[in-house]
N, C-alpha and C positions, 0 to 999 in steps of 0.2 A: 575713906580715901587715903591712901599710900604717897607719901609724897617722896620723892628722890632728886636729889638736886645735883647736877654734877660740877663740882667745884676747883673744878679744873677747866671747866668751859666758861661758870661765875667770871665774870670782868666787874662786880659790886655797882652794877650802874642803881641798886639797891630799888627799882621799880616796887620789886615783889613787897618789902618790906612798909611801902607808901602804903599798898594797898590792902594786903593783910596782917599788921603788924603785931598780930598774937601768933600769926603760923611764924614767919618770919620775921629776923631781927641782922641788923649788922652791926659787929662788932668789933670797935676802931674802925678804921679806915676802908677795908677790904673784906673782915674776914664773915662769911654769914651764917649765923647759928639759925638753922629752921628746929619745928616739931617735925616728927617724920609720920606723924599721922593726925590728920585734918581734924578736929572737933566738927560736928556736924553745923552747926552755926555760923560755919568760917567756910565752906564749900566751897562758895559760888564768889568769894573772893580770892580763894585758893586760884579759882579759874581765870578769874581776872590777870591777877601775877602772872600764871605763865603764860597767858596770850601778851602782856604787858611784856616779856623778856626779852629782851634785844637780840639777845644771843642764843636762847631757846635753849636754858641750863637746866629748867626746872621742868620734870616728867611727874606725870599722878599716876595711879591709876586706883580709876574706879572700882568698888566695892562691887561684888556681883552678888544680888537681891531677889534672883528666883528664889533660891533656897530659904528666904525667909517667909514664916507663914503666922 
């Protein structure tokens, strides 16, 4: 999972960081340091954050899995 956060939309209301707070972190007041790619363990909390974003700063995208065999 690809994570891309646009930090020009980010307003720190810092949701993402509540609920995944090894993908994401805020740092001081505003500013927010993510990973830019999810650990598999952190997924479905990755999913949580950006449904949780207020301002729908935070884009993923999914790994594509046919090709694994």
């Amino acid at each position: 999972m690809k994570i891309v956060v646009d930090l020009n939309r980010c307003q720190g209301y810092a949701q993402c960081a509540f609920l995944a707070p090894r993908v994401f972190e805020l740092h001081g007041e505003e500013a927010l340091l993510y990973t830019p790619q999810a650990p598999e363990d952190q997924r479905d909390r990755v999913r949580r954050a950006v449904a949780a974003c207020p301002v729908q700063a935070i884009l993923v995208e999914e790994e594509d899995r046919s090709d694994v065999r």
